[in-house]
N, C-alpha and C positions, 0 to 999 in steps of 0.2 A: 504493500500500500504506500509505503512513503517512495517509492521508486515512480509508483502509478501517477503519486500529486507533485512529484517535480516535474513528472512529462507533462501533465496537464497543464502547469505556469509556463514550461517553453514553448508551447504550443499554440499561448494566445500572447505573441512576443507584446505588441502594440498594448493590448489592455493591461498585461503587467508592465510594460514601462511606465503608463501613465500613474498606476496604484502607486509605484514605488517611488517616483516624483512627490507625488500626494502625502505620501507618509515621512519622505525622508529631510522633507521642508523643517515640520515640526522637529524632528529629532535634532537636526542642524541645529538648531537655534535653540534648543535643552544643552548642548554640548557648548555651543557658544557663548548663550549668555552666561554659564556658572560656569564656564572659564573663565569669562572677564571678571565675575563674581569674584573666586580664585586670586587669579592675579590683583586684584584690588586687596585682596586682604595679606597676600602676602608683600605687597606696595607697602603696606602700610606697617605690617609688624617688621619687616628689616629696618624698616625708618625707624618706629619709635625704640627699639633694639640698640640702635647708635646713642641715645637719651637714656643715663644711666642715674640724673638726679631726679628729685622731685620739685614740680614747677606749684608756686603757690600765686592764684588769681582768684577775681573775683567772681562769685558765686554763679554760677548757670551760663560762667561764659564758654564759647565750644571750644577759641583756643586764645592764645596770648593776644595775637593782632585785634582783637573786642573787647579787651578787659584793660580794667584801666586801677591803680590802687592808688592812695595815698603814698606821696614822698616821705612819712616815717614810718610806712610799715617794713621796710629791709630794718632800719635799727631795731626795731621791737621783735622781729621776728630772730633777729640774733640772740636774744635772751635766753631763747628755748631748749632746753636742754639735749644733747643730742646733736643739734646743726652745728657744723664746721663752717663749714662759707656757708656766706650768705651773699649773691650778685644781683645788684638791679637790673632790670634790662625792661626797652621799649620798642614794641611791634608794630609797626602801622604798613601800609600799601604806599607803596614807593611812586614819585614822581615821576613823571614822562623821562624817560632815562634817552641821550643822544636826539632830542625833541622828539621822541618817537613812544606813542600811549601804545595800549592793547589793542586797540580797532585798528591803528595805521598798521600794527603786525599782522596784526588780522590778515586786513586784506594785499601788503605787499605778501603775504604767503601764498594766497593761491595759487601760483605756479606751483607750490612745490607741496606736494603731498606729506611729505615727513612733517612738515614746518606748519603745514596747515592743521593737522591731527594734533598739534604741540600748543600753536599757540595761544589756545581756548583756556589752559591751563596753565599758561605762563606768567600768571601776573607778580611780578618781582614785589618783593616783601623786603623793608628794613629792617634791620636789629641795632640796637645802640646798645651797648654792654661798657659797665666801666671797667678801663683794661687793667686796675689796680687789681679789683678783685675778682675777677673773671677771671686772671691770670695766674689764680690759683686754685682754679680747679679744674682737677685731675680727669675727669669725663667733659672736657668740652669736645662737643663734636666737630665743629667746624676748623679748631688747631692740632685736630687731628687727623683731620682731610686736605691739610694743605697738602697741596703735588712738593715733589722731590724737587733738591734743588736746581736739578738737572733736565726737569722740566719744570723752569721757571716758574716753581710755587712762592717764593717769596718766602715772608713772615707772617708773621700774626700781629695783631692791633698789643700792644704795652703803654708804656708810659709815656714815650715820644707822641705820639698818634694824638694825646688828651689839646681837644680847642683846634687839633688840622683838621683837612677835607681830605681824609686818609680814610681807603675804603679794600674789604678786601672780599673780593668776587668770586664767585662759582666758575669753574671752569666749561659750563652752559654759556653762561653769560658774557664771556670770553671771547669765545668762538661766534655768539650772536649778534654784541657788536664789536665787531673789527675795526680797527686803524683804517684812517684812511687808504694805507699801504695796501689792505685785504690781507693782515695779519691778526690773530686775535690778540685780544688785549694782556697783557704781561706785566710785573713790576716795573714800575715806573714809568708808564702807560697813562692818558689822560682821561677820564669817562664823565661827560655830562650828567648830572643829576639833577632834575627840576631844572633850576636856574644856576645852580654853581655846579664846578670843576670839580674833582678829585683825584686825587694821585691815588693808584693803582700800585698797594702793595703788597700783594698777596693772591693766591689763584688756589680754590680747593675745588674739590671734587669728591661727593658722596656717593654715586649713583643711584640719588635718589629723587623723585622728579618733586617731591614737597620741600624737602632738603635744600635742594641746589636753585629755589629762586628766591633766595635770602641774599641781600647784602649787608654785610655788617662791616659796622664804624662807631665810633666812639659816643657815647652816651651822649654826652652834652651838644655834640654836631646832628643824631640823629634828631632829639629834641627841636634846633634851628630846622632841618630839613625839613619835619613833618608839620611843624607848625604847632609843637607842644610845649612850650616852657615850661618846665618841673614835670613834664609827664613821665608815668612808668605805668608797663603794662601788666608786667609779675616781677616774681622774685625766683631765682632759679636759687635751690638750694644742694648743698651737699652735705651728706651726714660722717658724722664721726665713726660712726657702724654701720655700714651702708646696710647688714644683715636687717636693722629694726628701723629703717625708713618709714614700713608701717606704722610703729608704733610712734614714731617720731612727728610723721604726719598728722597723725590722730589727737595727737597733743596741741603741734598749730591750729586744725583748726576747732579746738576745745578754746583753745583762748584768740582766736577771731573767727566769730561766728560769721559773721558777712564773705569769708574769704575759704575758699577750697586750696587743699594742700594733695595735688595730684600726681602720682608717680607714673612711669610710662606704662605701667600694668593696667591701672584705672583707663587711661585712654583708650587701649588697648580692647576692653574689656568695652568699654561704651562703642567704641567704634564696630567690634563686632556685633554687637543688638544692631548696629545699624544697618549691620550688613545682613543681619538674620531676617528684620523685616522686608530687606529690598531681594532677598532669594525666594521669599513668601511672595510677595509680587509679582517674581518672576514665573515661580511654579504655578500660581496663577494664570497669566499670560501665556504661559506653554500648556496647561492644561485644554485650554481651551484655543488652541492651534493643534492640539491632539485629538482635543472632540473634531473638530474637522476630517484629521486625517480618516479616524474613526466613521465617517458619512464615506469616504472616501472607499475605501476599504467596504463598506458594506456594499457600496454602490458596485462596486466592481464583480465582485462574489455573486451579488443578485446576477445582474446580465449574463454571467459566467454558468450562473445555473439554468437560467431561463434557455440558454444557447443549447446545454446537456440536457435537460429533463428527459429526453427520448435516451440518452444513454443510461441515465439514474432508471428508467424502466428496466431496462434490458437487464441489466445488475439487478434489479431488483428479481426478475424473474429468474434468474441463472443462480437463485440462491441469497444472493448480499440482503443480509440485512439492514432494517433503518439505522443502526448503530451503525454500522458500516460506511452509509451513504456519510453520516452525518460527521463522522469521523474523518473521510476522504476529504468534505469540503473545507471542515476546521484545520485541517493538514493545511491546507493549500492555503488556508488565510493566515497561518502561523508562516511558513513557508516567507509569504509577499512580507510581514510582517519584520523578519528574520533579514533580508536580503535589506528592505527600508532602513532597517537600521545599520548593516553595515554602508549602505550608501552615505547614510545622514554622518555616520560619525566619524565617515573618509573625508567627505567636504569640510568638515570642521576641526579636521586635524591639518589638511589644507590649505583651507581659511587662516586658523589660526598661527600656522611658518609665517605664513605668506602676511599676512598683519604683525607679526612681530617683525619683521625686520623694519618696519617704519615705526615703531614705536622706543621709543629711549626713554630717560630718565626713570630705570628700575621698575618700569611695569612690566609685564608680559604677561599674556594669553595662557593660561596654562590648562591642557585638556592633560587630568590625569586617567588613568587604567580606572578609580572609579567611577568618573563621569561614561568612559566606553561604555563602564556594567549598566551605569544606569540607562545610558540611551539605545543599548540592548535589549535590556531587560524592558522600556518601556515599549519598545517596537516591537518587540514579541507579545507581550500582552495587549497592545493596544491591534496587532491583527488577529487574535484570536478571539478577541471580543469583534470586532470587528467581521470578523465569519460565521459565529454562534447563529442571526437570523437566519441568513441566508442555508447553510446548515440545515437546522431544523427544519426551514419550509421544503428542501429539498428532500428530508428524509421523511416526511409525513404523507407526502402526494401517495396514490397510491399507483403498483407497478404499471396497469394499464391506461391510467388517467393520465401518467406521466408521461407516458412512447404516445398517447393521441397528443396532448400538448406539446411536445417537441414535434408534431408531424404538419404542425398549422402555421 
């Protein structure tokens, strides 16, 4: 029998090419989207992975660049037992950098597809950190991603840097604006920022695309930049025992209740709920591109029986039982079912090479061995439901009803 219902799928080539289109659309896009799913979440834990203190702001903010505290909560938060450094730092969305906003990126990228898929995402972000005491902590991410010296990474912001227009850049940002030479930009390198100049001294590089559109400069400059006198947007802190950061945390904010004391876990942890409800979205959305396929699939199997009824007599009279017919048909809808899914989740292993090589800054695609299971496992079940009517109406006609009905 299973020999019988393969012949019978190559035998209507046309009807099962169209089923398999039908079914292998939805699976594509179950394979797709919760890769991109995937890739977002692993986007996001190697980033906050690099973040090894804990960042204290204000309450219900999602991150530093929206939160804004008092200029004497760093001294007060020094008090607390347990915190080693304690660094101000100030986040906001950076000026039209080389007179050029998001929109004018925007649209001079249209030519170029990498650039265009980037620059929806690119919007450069400042940091103003003071370089006394930023300079003594041991997990700073971005003086630990400066490039070698040997690829012109420069330094890092210190004591020199306090009151210049001393900035040190992503090595994105580099390569995006270049010298007028068509070189990127390097120590000692000039970069418009808003309205003033900065000396370019220093080039890192994270590989990460949330990471690498920071620029960071000196606290009191980023303040002039953005337009903030005394502002600060958190306190980045480092503990004495990094083991009881928990406990450390929970103490801050015991004694400032207006303010959250967040470690890269907490993020971590929020950002996945967010990612849980937008996979509930999404299986949504794929559910019912499945219900489709599933009309699809029945529709096919109907005409498929309706074309045989004159053979399902002759079987039946030669002995086959209704278990038999109805068994032959559900075969051959598991079968399209089967073959749909591996089409679906070739195109999306495909799709997804093929979109990663225009994708940078630490995202990628990623279709693992359980997303295949699942978009196997959903294209098997979704053609066997899918065959079930047609199935039964085949196995219930009776033998001679059925050779008159296929003879009209």
């Amino acid at each position: 029998m299973w020999r019988f219902a393969w012949r019978n799928i190559l035998n209507r080539p046309t009807r099962t090419f169209l089923a398999l289109v039908g079914l292998s659309i939805p699976i594509l896009g179950v394979v797709g989207l919760f890769s991109l799913s995937k890739g977002l979440r692993m986007l996001v834990g190697n980033t906050l992975s690099q973040v090894q203190g804990v960042i204290v702001l204000r309450n219900n903010s999602p991150s530093p660049a929206f939160s804004d505290i008092p200029a004497d909560l760093p001294d007060q938060v020094r008090g607390v037992p347990g915190v080693k450094i304690v660094s101000p730092e100030l986040w906001g969305i950076a000026p039209p950098i080389e007179n050029t906003n998001l929109i004018a990126r925007t649209l001079s990228s249209l030519g170029d597809q990498q650039k265009r898929m980037q620059s929806l995402l690119d919007t450069p972000l400042i940091a103003g950190q003071e370089p006394v005491t930023h300079g003594k902590i041991t997990t700073s991410v971005y003086r630990k991603a400066l490039l070698k010296p040997d690829e012109n990474g420069g330094r890092y912001l210190d004591e020199r840097d306090i009151g210049k227009n001393h900035v040190v850049i992503s090595k994105k940002y580099a390569n995006q604006f270049k010298n007028p030479d068509g070189t990127p930009k390097k120590p000692g390198d000039k970069l418009k920022i808003g309205k003033e100049t900065f000396d370019v001294i220093g080039v890192y590089h994270t590989n990460s695309m949330i990471l690498d559109g920071v620029l960071v400069m000196n606290l009191d400059t980023a303040r002039r930049v953005l337009n903030r006198p005394n502002g600060l947007s958190d306190v980045y802190v480092e503990m004495t025992d990094p083991s009881k950061s928990a406990e450390v945390s929970a103490a801050i904010e015991a004694k400032f209740p207006d303010f959250d004391a967040r470690s890269m876990s907490e993020f971590q942890t929020a950002f996945g709920d967010l990612m849980g409800q937008l996979d509930r979205i999404l299986a949504l959305t794929v559910s019912l591109a499945l219900a489709v396929g599933v009309v699809g699939i029945v529709n096919t199997m109907l005409m498929s029986t309706l074309e045989r009824m004159s053979e399902f007599g002759v079987l039946r009279t030669n002995g086959w039982s209704s278990a038999h017919v109805m068994r032959l048909v559900t075969l051959e809808s598991a079968y399209l079912g089967v073959l749909a899914g591996i089409l679906g989740c070739f195109l999306a292993m495909v799709g997804t090479t093929i979109a990663n090589r225009f994708l940078t800054g630490g995202i990628q695609l990623v279709v693992t061995p359980w997303l295949i299971l699942l978009g196997l496992g959903l294209s098997f079940v979704t053609g066997t439901l899918g065959g079930l009517y047609p199935a039964w109406k085949a196995s219930h006609m009776a033998p001679m009803e059925a050779i008159r009905l296929g003879h009209r």
